[in-house]
C-alpha positions as CSV (number, residue, x, y, z in Angstrom):
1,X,-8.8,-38.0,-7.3
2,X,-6.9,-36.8,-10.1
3,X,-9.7,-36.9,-13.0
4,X,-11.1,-33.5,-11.5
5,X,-8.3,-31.3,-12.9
6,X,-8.4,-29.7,-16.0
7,X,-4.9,-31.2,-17.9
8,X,-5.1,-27.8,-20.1
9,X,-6.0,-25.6,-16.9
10,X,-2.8,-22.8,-17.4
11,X,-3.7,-20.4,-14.3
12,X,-0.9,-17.7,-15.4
13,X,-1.8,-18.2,-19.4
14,X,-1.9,-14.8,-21.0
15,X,0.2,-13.0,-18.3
16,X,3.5,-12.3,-19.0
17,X,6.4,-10.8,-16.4
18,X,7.9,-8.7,-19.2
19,X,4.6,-6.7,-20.3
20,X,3.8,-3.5,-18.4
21,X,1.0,-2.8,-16.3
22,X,-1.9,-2.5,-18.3
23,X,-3.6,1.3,-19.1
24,X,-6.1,3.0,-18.2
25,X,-5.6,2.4,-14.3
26,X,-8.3,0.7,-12.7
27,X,-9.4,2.2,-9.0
28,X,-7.2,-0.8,-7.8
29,X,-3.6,0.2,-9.5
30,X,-4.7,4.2,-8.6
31,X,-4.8,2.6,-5.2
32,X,-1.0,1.1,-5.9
33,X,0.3,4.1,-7.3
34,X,-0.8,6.0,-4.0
35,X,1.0,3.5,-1.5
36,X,4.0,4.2,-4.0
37,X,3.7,7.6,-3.6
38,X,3.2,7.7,0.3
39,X,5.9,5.0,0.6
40,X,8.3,7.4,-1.0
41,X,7.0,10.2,0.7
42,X,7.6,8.1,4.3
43,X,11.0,7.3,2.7
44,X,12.0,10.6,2.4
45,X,11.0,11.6,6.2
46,X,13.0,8.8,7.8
47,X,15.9,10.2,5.8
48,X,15.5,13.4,6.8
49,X,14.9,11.9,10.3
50,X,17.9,10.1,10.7
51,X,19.5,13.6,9.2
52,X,18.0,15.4,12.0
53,X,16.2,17.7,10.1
54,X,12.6,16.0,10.8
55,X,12.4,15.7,14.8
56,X,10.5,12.7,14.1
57,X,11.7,8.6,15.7
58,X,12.5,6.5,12.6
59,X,13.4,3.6,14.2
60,X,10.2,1.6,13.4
61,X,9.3,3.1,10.3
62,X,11.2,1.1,7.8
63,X,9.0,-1.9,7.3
64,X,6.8,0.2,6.8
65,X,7.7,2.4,4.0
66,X,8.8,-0.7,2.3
67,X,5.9,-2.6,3.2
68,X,3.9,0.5,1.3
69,X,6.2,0.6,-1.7
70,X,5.7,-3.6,-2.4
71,X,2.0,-3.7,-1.9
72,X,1.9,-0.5,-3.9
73,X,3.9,-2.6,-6.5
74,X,1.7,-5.3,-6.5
75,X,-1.2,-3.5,-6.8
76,X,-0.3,-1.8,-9.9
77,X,0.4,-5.2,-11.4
78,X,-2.7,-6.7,-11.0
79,X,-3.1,-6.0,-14.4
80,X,-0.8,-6.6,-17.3
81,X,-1.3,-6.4,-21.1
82,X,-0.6,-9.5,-23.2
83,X,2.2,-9.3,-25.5
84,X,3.0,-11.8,-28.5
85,X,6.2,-13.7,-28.3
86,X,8.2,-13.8,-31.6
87,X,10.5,-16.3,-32.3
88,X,13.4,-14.3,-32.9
89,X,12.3,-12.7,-29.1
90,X,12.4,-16.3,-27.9
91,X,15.5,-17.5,-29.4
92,X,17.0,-13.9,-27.9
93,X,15.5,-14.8,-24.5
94,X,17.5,-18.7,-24.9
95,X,20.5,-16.7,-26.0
96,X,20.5,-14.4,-22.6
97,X,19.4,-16.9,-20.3
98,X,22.7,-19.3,-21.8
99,X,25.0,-16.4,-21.6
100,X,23.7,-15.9,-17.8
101,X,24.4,-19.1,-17.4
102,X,28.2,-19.7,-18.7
103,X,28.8,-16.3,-16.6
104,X,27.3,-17.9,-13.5
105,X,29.7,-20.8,-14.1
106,X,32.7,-19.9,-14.9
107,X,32.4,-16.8,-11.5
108,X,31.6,-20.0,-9.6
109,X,34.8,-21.9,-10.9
110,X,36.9,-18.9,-10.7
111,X,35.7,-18.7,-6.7
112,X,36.2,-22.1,-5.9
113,X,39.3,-22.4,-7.6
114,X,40.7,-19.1,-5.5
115,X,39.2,-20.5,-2.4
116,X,41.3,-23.5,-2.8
117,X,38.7,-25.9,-2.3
């Protein structure tokens, strides 16, 4: 059953995490940008809810406000522009991504060697 698959087939080819969303805004990202808006605008009254200045029950509008804000988010990044990698960006990319890494260890040796264990 494996002969049916494209070997080359790259579904997220072209798309890259650190481009921005791409411009114009389609109807779909205006959508996006609108839950953003009324997720922040919902935001704003359960603060001033649990403030008492809205006489309004907050209680069970969290999930929604962020609910609103993510599928805002993802809305708006349905499309991204394409950006070209340069080397020198890649090697910088390695670079950050090692540095993460020796920080990662040596805070996880310092706790375990705190911690005693």
């Amino acid at each position: 059953m494996s002969s049916y698959r494209q070997s080359s087939f790259d579904p997220n080819a072209g798309v890259s995490a650190d481009s921005r969303p791409m411009r114009p805004f389609n109807w779909v990202q205006w959508v996006g940008a609108g839950f953003v808006v009324a997720g922040i605008l919902v935001m704003l009254a359960v603060i001033l809810g649990r403030l008492g200045w809205l006489p309004i029950d907050t209680k069970d509008m969290v999930p929604m406000v962020t609910s609103l804000c993510v599928l805002g988010t993802v809305l708006i990044n349905s499309r991204r522009e394409t950006i070209q990698t340069t080397p020198e960006a890649k090697r910088r990319r390695v670079i950050i991504i090692l540095v993460a890494f020796a920080v990662c260890a040596i805070v996880a040796g310092a706790v375990i060697y705190f911690q005693g264990a």
